[in-house]
N, C-alpha and C positions, 0 to 999 in steps of 0.2 A: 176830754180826750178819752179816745176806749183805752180801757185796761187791757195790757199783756203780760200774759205771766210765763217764763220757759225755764228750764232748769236743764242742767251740763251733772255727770256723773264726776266722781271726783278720780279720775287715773292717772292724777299729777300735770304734770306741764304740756299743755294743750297742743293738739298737732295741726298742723294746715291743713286735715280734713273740717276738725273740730271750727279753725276759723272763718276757710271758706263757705262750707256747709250749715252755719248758724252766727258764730258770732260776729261776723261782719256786720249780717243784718239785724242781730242784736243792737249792736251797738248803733245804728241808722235809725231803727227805730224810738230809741230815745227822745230825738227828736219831737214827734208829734203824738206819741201815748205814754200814757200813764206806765208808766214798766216798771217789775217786779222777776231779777233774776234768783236764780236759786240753785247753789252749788249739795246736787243731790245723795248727800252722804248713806240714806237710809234705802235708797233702793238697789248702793253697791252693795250691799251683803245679801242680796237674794240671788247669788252665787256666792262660789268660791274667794276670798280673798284674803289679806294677811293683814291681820287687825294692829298688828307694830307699825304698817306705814300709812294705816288710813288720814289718820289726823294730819301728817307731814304731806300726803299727796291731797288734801282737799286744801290745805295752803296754797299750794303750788298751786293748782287751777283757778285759787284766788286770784292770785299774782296774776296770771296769765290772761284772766281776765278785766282785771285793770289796767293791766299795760298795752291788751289790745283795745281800748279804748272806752269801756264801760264807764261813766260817771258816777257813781256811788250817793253822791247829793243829788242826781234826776233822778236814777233808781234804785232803789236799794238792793245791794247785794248779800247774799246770805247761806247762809249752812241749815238744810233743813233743818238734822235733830235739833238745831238751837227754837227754831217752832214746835212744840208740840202739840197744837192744835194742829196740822199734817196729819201725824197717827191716829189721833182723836176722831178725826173728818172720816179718814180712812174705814175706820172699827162701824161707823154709824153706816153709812154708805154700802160696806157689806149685806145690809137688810134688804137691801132693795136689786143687790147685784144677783143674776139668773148665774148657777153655776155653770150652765149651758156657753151662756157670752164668754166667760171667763177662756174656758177649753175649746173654742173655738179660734183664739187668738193664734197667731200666726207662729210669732215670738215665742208664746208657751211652746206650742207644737212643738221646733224646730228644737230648745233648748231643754225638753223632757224627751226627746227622744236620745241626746248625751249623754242625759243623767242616770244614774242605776239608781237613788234616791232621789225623787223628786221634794225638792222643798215645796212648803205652800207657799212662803212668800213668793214662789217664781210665778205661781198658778194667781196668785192676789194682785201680782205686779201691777197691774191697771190699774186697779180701784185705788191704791194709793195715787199714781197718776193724777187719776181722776180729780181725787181729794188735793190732791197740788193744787191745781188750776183752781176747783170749786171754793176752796177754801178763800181767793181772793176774790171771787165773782168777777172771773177774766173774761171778756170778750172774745179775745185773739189769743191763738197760741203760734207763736215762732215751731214749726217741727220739721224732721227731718222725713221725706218720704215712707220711711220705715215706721215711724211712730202715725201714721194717718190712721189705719186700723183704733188705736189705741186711745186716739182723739174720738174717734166716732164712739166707742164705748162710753167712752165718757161724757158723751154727749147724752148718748141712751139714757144712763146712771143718771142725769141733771133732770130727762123728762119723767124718769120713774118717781122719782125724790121729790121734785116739784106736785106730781100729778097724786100723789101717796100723803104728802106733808101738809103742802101750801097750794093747792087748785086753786084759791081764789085769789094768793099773791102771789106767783112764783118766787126763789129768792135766788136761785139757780139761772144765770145764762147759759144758752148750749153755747160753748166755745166754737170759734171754728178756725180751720188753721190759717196760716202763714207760709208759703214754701217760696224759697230763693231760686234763682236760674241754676245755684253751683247745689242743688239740696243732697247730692249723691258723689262725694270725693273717690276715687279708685284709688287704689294704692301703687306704691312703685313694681308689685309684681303683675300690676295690669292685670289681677284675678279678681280680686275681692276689693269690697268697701273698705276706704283707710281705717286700721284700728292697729293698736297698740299688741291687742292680742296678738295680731298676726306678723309685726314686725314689719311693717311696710309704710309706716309712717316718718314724717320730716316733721322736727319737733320747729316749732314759731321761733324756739330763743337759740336755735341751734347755731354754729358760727357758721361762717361763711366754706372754712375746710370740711366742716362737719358735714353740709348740704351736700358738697359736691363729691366726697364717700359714698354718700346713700344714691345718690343720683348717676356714680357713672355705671354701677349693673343694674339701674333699673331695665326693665322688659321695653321694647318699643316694635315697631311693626315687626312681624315675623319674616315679612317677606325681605326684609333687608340685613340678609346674611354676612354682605361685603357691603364698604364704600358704594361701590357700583351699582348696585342693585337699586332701581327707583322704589320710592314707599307711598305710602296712602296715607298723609297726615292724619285724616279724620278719624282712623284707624285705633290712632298710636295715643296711648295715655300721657305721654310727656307732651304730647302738642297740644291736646286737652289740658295741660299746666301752664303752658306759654298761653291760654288766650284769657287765665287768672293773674299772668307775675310780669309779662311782657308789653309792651306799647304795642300798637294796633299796629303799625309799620312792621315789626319785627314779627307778630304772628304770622303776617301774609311774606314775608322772605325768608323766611324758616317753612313752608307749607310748599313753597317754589322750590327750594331747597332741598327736600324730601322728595318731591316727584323726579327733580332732576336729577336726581344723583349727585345734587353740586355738593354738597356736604354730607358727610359721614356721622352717623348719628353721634358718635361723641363730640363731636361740635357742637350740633341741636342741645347735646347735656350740659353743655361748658354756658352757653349763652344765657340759657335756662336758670341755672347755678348763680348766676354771676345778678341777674334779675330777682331768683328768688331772697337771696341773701339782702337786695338792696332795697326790696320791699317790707323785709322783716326786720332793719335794723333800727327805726324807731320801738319797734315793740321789744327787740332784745335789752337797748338801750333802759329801756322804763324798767324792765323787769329786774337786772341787774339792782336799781336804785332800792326796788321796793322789795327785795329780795335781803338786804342789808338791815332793812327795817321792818322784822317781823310783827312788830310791837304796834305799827300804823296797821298791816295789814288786818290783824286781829280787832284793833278797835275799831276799823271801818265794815267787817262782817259783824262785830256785835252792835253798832248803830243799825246796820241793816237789818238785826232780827227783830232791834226793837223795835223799827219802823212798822215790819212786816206782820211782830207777831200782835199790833195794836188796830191794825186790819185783821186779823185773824180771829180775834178776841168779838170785834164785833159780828161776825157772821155766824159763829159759835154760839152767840147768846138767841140768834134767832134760831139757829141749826134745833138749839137741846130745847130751846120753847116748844117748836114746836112739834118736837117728836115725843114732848109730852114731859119731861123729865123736870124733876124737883128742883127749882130753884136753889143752888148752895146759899145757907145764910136766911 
């Protein structure tokens, strides 16, 4: 089976962009590859963040992702720093990274032009990427339209490495991605991509009252000021939600519904509401369980790192052969 390797930042309890946008098809792909998840602790501090709740929010995204359905004995799940061959892969792979590639990325651009200090790990961010993936000799990477850029580098980084290291054996696959029909979630302000930064996210474990708070201001067609006013489903980012949370029946009479004026958008939210909740209460349900029992959680990320970091250990011992380095011992 080809190996896939993806990794999830750790910003606590995973939201329905996070699920439809990746771990669905995470968790699908179990099935027939080799897979290798990775809860990415080391590349959240290449910004801002608050080092008292990192440990308690990379639980949380544990949880979240075993209760949306990860298996843990097909793939092992894990917390970077717990590998440190990642940062190891990382530092080596620098040799071969053009500063050029680096500052051409899209993601740097957009997030040094924010900063009044830019950190280097923001300008690095790829090449540890990179070192994720290489470090397992992944074929496939699950990503999000946003990270394509990111994957192509690191494709680059595999032919320089190879082509500099090992010409006559490669040890390096170029990766190449994986993108889902849902790879780009919008958020409830129908502006931006769902993220947590922006406050436009519906949490997976949320209850049922809680959905439908965040859901009755969300944004939907603008032309429909009143009841009366007909709307353009295709338009509207909550009918883009019904054809993820809704039965196929119910997408196409809520889209008649909107053109006709027959219902008022807070209807379309209540229906919405009432689907989203009931498609998320297996996964509330699990989380609650595992949520109880920190103590499982914890020793199914440290099975996973030992899983992961005894694949990492072998690709390390060819990595430092042959970039020349003294055997320890």
């Amino acid at each position: 089976m080809a190996r896939v390797f993806s990794g999830i930042q750790p910003s606590g309890e995973m939201h329905i962009g996070n699920w439809l946008g990746a771990i669905q098809n995470w968790v699908a792909l179990q099935d027939a590859h080799d897979a290798l998840y990775c809860i990415v602790d080391q590349h959240a501090i290449t910004g801002s963040y608050d080092p008292a709740s990192l440990a308690s929010r990379t639980r949380e995204m544990a949880i979240s992702l075993l209760a949306a359905g990860l298996d843990p004995e097909r793939s092992p799940l894990y917390v970077q720093s717990h590998v440190p061959e990642h940062t190891e892969l990382a530092w080596l792979l620098t040799s071969v990274t053009p500063l050029g590639e680096l500052e051409r990325m899209t993601q740097f651009k957009d997030k040094s032009q924010r900063t009044e200090s830019i950190p280097a790990g923001l300008l690095s961010y790829p090449i540890l990427m990179a070192a994720d993936i290489l470090l397992y000799r992944a074929e496939r990477v699950p990503v999000g339209d946003d990270q394509l850029q990111h994957l192509e580098l690191a494709r680059e980084i595999a032919r320089r490495w190879n082509a500099t290291f090992a010409s006559d054996a490669p040890v390096f696959p170029e990766p190449q991605p994986i993108l889902t029909t849902a790879s780009r979630i919008m958020g409830l302000d129908g502006e931006a991509k769902m993220s947590k930064s922006l406050g436009n996210t519906v949490g997976v474990t949320e209850s049922p009252e809680a959905i439908w708070q965040k859901l009755r201001p969300a944004k939907t067609d603008p032309a429909r000021q009143t009841k009366r006013d007909p709307g353009t489903p295709e338009i509207c980012n909550l009918y883009a939600l019904h054809r993820h949370f809704s039965p196929a029946e119910t997408v196409e009479h809520v889209a008649e519904q909107c053109r006709t004026a027959g219902w008022g958008c807070i209807d379309c939210k209540r229906v919405l509401s009432d689907n989203m909740a009931a498609a998320l209460a297996p996964i509330r349900e699990r989380s609650a369980e595992l949520t109880a029992s920190p103590e499982r959680v914890d020793a199914i990320l440290a099975d996973g790192a030992t899983r992961a970091r005894r694949l990492a250990q072998e690709t390390m011992l060819v990595v430092r052969e042959r970039m020349g380095f003294l055997r320890e011992g």
